[in-house]
ROSE-4610 file (N, C-alpha, C; in Angstrom, 1 decimal, always signed):
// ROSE-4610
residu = [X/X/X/X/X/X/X/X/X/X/X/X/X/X/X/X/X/X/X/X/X/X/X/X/X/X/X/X/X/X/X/X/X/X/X/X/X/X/X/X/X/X/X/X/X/X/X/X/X/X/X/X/X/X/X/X/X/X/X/X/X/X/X/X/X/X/X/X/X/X/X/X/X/X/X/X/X/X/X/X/X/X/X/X/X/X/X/X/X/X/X/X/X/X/X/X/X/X/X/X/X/X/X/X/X/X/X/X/X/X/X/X/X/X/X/X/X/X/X/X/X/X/X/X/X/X/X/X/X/X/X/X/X/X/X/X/X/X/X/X/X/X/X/X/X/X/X/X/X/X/X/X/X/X/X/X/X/X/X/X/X/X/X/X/X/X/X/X/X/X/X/X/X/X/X/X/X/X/X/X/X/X/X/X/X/X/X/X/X/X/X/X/X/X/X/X/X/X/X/X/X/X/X/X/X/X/X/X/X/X/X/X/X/X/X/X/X/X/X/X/X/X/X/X/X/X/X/X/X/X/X/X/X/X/X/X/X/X/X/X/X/X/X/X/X/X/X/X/X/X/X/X/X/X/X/X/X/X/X/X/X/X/X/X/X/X/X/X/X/X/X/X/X/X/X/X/X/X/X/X/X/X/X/X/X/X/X/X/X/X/X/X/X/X/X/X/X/X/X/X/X/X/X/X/X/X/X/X/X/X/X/X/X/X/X/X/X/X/X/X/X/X/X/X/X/X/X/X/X/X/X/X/X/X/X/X/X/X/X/X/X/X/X/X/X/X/X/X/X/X/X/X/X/X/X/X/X/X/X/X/X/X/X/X/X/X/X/X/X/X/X/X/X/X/X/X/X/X/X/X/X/X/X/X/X/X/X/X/X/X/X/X/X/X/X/X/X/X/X/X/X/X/X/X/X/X/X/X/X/X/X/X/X/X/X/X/X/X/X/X/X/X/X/X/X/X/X/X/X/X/X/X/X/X/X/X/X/X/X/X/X/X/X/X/X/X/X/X/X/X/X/X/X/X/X/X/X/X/X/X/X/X/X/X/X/X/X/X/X/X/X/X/X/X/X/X/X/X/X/X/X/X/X/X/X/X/X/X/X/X/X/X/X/X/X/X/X/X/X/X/X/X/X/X/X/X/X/X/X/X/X/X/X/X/X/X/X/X/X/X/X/X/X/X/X/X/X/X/X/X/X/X/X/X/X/X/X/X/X/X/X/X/X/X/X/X/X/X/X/X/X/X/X/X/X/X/X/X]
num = [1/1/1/2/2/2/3/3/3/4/4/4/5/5/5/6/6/6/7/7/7/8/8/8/9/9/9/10/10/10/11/11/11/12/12/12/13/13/13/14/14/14/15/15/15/16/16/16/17/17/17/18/18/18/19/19/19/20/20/20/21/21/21/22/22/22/23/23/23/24/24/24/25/25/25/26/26/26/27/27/27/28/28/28/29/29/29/30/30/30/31/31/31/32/32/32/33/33/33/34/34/34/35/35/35/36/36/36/37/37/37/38/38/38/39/39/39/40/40/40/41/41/41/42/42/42/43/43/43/44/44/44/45/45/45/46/46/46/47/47/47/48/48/48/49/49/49/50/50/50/51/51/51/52/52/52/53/53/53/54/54/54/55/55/55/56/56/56/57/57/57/58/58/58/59/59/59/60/60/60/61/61/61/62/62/62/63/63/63/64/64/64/65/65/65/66/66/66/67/67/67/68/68/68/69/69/69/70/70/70/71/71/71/72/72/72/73/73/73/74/74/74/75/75/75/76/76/76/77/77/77/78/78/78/79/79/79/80/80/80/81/81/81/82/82/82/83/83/83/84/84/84/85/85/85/86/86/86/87/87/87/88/88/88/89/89/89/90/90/90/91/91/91/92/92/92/93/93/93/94/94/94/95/95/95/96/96/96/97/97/97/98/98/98/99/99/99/100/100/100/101/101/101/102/102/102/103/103/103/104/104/104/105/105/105/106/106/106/107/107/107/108/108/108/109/109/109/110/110/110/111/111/111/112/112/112/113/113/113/114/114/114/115/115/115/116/116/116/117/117/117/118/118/118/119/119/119/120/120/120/121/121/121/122/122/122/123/123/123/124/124/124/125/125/125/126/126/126/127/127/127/128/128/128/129/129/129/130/130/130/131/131/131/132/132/132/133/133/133/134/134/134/135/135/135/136/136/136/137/137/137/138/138/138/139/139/139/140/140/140/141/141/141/142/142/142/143/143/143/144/144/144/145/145/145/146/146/146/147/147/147/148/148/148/149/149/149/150/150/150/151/151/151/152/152/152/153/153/153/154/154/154/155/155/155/156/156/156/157/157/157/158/158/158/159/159/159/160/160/160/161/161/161/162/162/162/163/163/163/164/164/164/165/165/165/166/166/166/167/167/167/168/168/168/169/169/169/170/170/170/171/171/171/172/172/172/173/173/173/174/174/174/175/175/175/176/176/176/177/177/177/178/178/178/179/179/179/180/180/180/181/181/181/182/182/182/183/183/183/184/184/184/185/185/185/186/186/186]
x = [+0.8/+0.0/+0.9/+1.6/+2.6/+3.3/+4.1/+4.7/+4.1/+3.0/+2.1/+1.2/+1.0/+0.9/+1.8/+3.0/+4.5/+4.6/+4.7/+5.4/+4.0/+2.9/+1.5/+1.9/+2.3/+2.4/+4.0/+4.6/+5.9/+5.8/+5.4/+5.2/+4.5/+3.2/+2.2/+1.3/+1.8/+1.0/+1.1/+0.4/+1.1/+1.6/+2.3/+2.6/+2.0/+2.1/+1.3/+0.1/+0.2/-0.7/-0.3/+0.9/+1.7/+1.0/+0.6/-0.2/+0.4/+1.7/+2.5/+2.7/+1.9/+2.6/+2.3/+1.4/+0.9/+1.9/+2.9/+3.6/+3.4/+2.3/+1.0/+0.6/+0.5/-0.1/+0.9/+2.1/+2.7/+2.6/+2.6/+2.8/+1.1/+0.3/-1.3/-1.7/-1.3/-1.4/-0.5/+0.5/+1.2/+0.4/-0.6/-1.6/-2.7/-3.2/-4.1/-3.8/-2.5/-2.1/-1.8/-1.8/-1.9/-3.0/-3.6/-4.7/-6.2/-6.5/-7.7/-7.5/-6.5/-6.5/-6.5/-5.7/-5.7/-7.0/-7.7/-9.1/-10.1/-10.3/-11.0/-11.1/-9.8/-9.8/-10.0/-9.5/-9.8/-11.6/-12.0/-13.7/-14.5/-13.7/-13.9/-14.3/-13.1/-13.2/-14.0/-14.2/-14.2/-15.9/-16.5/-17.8/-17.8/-17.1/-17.4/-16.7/-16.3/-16.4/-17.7/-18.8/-19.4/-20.6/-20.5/-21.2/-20.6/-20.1/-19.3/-19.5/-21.0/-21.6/-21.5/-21.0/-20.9/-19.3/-18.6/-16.6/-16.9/-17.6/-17.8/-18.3/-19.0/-19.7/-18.5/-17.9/-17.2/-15.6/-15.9/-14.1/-14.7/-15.5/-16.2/-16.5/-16.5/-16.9/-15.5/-14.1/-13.6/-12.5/-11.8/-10.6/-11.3/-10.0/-10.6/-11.1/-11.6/-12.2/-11.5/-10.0/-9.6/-8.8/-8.3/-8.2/-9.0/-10.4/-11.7/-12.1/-11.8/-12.0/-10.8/-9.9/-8.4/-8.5/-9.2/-9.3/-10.7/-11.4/-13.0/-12.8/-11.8/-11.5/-10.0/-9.2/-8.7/-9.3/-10.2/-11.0/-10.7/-11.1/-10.7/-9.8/-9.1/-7.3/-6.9/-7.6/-7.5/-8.1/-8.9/-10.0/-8.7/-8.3/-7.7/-6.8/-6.1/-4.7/-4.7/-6.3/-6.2/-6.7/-7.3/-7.9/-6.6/-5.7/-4.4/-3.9/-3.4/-2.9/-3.4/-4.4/-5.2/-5.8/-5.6/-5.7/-7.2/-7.9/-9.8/-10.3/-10.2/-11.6/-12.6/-13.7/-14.8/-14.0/-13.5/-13.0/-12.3/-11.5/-10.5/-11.2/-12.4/-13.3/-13.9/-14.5/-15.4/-14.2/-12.9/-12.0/-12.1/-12.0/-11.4/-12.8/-13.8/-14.6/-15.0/-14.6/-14.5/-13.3/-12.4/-10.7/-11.6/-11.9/-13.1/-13.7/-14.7/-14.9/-14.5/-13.7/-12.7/-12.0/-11.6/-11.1/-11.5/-13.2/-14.3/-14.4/-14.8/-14.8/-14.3/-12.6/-11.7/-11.9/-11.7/-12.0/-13.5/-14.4/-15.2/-15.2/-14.4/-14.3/-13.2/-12.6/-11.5/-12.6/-13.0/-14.4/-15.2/-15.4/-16.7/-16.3/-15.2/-15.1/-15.5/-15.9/-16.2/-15.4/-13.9/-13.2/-13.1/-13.0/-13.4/-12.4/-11.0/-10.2/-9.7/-9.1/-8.2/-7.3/-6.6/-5.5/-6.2/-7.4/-7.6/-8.3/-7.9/-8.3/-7.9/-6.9/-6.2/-6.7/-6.4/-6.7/-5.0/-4.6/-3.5/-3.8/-2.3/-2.2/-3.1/-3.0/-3.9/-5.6/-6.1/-7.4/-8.0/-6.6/-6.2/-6.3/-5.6/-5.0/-6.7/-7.4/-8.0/-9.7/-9.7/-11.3/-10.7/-9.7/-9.0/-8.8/-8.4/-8.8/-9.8/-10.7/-12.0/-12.8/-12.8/-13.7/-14.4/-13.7/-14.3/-15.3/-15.2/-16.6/-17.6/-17.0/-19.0/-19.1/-18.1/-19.1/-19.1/-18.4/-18.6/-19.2/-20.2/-20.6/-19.8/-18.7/-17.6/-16.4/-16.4/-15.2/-14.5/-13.7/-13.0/-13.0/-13.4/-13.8/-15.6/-16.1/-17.0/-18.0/-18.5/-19.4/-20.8/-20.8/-22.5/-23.3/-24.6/-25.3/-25.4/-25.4/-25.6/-26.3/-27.9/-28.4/-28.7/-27.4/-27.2/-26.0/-25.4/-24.9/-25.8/-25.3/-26.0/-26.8/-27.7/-28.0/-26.9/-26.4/-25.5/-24.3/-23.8/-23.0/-23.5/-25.2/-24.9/-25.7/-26.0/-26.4/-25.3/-23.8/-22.5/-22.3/-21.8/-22.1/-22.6/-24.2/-24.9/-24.9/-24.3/-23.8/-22.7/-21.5/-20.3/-20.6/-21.4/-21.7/-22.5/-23.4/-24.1/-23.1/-21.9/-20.6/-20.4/-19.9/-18.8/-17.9/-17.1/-16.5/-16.9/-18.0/-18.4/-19.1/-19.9/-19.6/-18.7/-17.9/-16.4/-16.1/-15.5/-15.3/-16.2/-17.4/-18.1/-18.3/-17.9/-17.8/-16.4/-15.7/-14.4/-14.6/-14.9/-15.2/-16.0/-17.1/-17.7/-17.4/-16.5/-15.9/-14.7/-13.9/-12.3/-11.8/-12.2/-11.7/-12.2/-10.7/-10.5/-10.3/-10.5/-10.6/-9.0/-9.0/-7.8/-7.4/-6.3/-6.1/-4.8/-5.3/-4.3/-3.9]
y = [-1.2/+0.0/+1.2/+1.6/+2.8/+3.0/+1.4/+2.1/+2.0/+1.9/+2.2/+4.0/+4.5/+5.7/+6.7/+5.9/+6.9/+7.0/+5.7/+5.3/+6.6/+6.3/+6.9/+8.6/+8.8/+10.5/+10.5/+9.9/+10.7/+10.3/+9.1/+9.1/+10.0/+9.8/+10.3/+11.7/+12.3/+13.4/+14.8/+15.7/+16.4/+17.4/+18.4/+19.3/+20.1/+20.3/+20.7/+20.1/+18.7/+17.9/+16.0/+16.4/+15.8/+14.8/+13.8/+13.2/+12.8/+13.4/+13.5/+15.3/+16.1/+17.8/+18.0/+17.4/+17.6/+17.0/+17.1/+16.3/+15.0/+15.3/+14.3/+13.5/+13.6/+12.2/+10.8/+11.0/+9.5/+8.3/+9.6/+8.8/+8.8/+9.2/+8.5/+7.5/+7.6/+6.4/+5.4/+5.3/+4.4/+4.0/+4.7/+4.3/+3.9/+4.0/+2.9/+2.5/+1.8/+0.6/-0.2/+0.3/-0.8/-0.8/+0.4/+0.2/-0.1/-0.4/-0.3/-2.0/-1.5/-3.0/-3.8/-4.4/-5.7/-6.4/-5.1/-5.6/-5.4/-4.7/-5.0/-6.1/-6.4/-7.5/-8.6/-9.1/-10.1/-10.1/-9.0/-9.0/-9.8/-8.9/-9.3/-11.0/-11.3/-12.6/-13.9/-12.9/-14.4/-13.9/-12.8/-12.7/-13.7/-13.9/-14.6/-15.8/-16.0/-17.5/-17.8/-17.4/-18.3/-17.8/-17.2/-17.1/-18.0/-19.1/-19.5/-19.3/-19.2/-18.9/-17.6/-16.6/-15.1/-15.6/-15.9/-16.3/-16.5/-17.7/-18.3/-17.3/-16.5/-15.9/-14.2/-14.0/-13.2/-13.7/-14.6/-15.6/-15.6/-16.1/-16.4/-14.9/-14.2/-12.6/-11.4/-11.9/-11.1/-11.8/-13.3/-13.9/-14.5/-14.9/-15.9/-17.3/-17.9/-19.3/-20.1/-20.2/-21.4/-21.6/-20.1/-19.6/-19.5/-18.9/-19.7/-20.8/-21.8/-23.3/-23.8/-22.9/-23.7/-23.1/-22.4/-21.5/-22.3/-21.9/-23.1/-24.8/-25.2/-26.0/-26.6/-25.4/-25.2/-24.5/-24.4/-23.4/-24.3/-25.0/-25.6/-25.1/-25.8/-25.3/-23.6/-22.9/-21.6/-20.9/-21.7/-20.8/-21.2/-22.3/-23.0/-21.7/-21.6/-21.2/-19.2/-18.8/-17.7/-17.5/-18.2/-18.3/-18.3/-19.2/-19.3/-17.6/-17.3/-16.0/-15.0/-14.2/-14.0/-13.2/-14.9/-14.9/-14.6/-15.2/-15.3/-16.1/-16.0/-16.3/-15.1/-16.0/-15.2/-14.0/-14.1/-12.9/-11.7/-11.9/-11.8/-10.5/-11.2/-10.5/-9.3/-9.8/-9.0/-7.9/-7.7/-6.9/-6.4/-6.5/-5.9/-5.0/-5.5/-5.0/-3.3/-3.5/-2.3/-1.4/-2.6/-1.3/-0.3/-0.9/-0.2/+0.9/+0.6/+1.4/+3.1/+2.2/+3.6/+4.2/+3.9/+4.3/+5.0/+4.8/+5.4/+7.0/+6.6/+7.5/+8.8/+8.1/+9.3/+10.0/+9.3/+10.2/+10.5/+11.0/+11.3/+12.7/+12.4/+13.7/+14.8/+13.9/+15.0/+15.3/+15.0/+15.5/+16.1/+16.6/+17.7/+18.7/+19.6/+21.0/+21.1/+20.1/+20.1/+20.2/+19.9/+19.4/+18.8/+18.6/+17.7/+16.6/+16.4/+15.4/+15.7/+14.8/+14.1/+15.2/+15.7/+16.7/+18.0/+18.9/+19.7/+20.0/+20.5/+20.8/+19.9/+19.6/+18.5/+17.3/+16.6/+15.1/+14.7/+13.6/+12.7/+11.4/+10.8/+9.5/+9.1/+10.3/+9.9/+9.4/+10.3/+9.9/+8.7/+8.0/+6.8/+5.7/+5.7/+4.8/+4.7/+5.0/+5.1/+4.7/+5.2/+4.4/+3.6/+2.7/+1.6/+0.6/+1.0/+0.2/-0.3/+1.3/+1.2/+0.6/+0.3/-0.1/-1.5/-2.6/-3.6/-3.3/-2.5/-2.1/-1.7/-0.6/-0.1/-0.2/-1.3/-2.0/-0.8/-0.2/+1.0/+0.1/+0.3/+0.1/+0.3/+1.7/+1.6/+0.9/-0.1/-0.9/-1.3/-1.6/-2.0/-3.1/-4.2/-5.4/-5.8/-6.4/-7.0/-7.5/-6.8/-7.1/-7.6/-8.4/-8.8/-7.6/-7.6/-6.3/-6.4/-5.3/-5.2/-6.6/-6.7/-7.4/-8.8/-9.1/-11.1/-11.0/-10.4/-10.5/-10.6/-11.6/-11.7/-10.7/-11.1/-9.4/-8.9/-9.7/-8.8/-8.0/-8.4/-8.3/-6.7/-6.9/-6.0/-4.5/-5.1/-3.9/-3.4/-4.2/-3.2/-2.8/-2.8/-2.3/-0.9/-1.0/+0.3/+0.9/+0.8/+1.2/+2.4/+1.3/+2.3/+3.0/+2.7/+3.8/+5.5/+4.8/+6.0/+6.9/+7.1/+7.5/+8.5/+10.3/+10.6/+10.3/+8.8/+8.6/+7.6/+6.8/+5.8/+6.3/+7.7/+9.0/+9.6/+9.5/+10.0/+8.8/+8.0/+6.1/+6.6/+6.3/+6.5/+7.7/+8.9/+9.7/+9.5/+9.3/+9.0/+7.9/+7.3/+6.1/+6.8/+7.4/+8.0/+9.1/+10.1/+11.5/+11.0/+10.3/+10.8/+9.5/+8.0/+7.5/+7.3/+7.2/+7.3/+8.9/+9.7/+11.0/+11.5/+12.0/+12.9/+14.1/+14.4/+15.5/+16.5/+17.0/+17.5/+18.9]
z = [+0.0/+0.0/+0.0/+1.0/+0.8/-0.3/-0.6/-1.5/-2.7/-2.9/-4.4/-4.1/-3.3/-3.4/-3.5/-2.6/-3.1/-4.4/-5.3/-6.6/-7.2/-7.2/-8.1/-7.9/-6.4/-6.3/-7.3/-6.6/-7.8/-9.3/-9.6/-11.4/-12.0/-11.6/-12.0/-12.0/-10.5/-9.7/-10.8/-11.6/-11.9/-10.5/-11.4/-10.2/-9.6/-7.9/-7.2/-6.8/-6.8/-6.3/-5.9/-5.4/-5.1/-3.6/-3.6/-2.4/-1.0/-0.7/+0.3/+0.7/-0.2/-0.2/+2.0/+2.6/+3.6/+4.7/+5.5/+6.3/+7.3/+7.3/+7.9/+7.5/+5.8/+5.4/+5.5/+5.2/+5.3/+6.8/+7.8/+8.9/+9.0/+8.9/+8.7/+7.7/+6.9/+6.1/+6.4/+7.5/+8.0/+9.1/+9.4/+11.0/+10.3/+9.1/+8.6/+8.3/+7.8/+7.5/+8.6/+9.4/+11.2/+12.0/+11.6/+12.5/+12.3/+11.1/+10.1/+9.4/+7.9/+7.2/+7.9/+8.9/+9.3/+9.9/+10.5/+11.2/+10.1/+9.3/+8.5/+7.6/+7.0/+5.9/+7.2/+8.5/+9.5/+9.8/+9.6/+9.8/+8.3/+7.1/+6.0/+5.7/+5.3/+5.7/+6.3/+8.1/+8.9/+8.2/+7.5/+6.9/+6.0/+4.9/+3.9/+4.4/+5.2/+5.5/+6.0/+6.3/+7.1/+5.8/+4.9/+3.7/+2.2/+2.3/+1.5/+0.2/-0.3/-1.5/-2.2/-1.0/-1.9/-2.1/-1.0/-1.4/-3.4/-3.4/-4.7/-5.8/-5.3/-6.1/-6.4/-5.4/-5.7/-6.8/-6.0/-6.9/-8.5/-8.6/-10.0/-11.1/-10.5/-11.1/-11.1/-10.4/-10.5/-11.2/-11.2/-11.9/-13.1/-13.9/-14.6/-14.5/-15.4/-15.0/-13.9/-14.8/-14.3/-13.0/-13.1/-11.5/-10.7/-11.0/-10.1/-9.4/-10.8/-10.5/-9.4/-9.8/-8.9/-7.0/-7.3/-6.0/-5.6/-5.6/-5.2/-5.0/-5.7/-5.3/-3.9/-4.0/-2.8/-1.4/-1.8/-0.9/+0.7/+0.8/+2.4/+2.8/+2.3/+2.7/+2.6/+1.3/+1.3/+2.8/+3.2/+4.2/+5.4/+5.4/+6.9/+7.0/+5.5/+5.5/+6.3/+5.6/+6.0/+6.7/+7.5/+9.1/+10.4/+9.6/+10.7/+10.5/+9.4/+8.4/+9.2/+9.2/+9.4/+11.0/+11.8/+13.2/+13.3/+12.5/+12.7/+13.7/+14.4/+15.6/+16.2/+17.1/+17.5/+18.1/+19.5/+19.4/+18.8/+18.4/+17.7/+16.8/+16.1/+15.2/+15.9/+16.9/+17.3/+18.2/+18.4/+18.6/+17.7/+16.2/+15.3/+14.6/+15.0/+14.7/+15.9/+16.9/+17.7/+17.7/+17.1/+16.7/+15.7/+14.4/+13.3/+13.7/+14.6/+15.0/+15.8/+16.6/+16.9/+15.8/+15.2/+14.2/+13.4/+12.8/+12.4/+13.3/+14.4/+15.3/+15.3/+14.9/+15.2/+13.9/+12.8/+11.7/+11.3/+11.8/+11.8/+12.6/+13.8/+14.8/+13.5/+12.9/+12.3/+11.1/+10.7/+9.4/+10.1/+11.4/+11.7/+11.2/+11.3/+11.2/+9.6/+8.8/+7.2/+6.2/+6.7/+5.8/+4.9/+3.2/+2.3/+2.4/+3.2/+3.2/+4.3/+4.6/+6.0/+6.8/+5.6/+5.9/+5.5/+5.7/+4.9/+3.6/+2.8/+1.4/+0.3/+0.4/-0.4/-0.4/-1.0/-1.2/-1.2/-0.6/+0.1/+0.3/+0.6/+0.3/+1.7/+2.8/+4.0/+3.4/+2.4/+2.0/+1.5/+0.5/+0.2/+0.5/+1.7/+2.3/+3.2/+4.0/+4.9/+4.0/+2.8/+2.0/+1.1/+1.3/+0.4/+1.8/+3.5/+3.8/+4.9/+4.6/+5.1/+4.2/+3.0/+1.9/+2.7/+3.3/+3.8/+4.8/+5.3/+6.7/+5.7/+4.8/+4.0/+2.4/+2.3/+1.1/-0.1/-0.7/-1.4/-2.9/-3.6/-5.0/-6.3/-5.6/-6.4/-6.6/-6.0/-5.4/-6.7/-6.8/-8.4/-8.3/-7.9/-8.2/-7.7/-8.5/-7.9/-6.6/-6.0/-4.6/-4.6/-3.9/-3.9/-3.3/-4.0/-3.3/-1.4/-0.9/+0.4/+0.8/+0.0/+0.7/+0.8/-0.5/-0.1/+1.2/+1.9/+3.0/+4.1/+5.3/+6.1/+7.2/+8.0/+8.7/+9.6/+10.3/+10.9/+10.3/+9.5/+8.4/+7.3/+7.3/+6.8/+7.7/+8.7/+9.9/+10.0/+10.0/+10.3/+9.5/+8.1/+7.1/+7.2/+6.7/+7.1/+8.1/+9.7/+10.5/+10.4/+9.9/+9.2/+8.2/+7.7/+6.0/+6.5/+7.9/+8.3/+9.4/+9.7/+10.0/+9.3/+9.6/+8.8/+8.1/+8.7/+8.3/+7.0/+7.1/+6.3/+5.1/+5.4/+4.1/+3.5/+4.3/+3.4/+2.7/+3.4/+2.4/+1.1/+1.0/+0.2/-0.9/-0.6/-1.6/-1.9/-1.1/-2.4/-3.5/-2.9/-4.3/-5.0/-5.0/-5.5/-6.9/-6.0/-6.7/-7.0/-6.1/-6.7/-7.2/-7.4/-7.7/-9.8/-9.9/-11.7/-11.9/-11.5/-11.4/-11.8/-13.1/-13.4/-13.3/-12.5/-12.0/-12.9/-13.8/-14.7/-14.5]
C-alpha cells in the first residue's frame, strides 16, 4: 500500500498535487495501515467465511475461469490457511470489529469542522489509504472489483455495514469512491 501511493504520487501526480505535499499524510497512512487493514480484511473474511456462496460468487466474477476453478476447489485449505494468516476467531473478530470502529470515530471527529479530506483541502495518500482500507466495513458500489449487493450478505453483516456507512467517516469512504476514484487530476 505505501509504497504504491508513493510510486503513483511521484510518477504520476502532476505538479502541485503531489499526495505526500501535507507532512501528515505519510505517517497516517502508516496508521491505517496498522490500525484499520488488518481488522477490516480479519472481519472481511471471517464474513465470507461463514457465507461460503458469496466467497464463490465473488471468486467467480472477478478472476478468470480457471483460477476460479483452482481457487474453489482449494477453498478448504485456502479458508484454513487464512484463518491461521489472518488470526480469525470469534474474538478476535469481534475486537477488530470495535478497533473499526474507533477508528471510524476518530476520523469522523476529524471530518466535523467540514473538511473535504483528511489533511484539509487536499486530497493525500492519507485519504487513500484510509477508503482503500475502510472499503471492507461499507461496502462502497464503487469498489473496483466486484461485490454482492448489500443485501445477499447476512443481517448482521450487513447492519455493520450500514452502521459504518451511516458515519462521517463511512460518508467520506463513500464519496471518495464516489468522486475521486478514476478522477484525473491535470
Amino acid at each position: 500500500m505505501r509504497k504504491g501511493s508513493r510510486y503513483v504520487s511521484d510518477r504520476f501526480a502532476p505538479k502541485g498535487h503531489d499526495l505526500y505535499s501535507v507532512p501528515e499524510a505519510a505517517p497516517l497512512e502508516r496508521h491505517f495501515h496498522d490500525a484499520v487493514g488488518p481488522h477490516t480484511r480479519r472481519v472481511a473474511y471471517a464474513t465470507l467465511f461463514e457465507q461460503p456462496e458469496l466467497m464463490r460468487q465473488i471468486v467467480q466474477r472477478n478472476v478468470h475461469g480457471l483460477q476460479a476453478s483452482v481457487f474453489m476447489a482449494a477453498y478448504p485449505l485456502a479458508k484454513k490457511g487464512l484463518t491461521r494468516f489472518l488470526e480469525i476467531d470469534q474474538e478476535r473478530v469481534v475486537s477488530s470489529i470495535e478497533q473499526t470502529r474507533r477508528e471510524f470515530d476518530a476520523i469522523s471527529a476529524r471530518l466535523r469542522d467540514g473538511r473535504p479530506f483528511l489533511l484539509g483541502d487536499r486530497f493525500s495518500a492519507a485519504d487513500i489509504a484510509f477508503a482503500c482500507l475502510a472499503s471492507p466495513a461499507v461496502l462502497p458500489p464503487q469498489y473496483s472489483a466486484w461485490l454482492p449487493p448489500l443485501d445477499a450478505f447476512s443481517e448482521p453483516a450487513r447492519a455493520r455495514a450500514l452502521a459504518f456507512r451511516d458515519t462521517p467517516a463511512g460518508a467520506f469512504v463513500l464519496r471518495l469512491f464516489r468522486e475521486e476514484r478514476g478522477r484525473v487530476v491535470c
